[in-house]
C-alpha positions as CSV (number, residue, x, y, z in Angstrom):
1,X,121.7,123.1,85.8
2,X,119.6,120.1,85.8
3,X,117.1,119.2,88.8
4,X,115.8,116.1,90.0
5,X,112.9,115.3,92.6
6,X,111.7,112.4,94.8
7,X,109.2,111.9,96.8
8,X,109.8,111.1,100.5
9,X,107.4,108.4,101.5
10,X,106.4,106.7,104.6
11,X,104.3,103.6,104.9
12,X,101.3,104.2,106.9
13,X,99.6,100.8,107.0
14,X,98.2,97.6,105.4
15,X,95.4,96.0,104.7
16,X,94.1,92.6,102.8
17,X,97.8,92.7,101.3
18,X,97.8,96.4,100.6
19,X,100.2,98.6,101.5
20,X,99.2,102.3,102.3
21,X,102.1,104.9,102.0
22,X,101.7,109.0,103.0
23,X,103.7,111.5,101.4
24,X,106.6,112.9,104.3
25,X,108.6,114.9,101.4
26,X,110.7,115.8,99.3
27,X,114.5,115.5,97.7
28,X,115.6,117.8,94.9
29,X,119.0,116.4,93.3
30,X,120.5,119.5,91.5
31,X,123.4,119.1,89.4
32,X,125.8,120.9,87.0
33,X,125.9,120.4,83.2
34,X,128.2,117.3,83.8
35,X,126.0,115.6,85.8
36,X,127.8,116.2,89.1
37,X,125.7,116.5,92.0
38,X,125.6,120.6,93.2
39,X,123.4,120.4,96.1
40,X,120.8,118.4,97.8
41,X,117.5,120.1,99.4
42,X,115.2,118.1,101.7
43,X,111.8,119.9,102.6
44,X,110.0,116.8,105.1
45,X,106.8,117.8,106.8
46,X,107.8,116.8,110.8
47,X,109.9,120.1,110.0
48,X,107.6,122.3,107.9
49,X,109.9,125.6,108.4
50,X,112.9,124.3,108.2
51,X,114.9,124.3,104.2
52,X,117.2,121.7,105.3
53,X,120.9,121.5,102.3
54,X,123.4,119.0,102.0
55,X,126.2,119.5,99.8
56,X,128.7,117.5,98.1
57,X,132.4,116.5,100.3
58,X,135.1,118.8,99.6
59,X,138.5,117.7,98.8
60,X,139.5,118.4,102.1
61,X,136.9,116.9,103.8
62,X,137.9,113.3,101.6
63,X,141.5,113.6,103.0
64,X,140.9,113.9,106.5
């Protein structure tokens, strides 16, 4: 299983043309050998305690 990360930023300012970003978070894509996505994780730092998963729609969620 492959995993991919981003980094959740959030712009915290500019100055002389500058744009100043802080770090929120971050996303980790994991997916199967066939490249389909298996989960999602978000760990963001307004909720430092909380693991917070997203998964892919089911079939039966698509046909409602």
């Amino acid at each position: 299983m492959a995993s991919q990360n981003f980094t959740l930023k959030v712009k915290a300012g500019e100055k002389d043309g500058t744009t100043f970003w802080d770090r929120c978070g971050v996303v980790f894509v994991n997916t199967n050998e066939a490249g389909e996505i298996t989960s999602i994780s978000v760990r963001h730092n307004m909720f430092p305690n909380v693991d917070m998963v997203a998964f892919p729609r089911r079939e039966k969620d698509e046909q409602e």
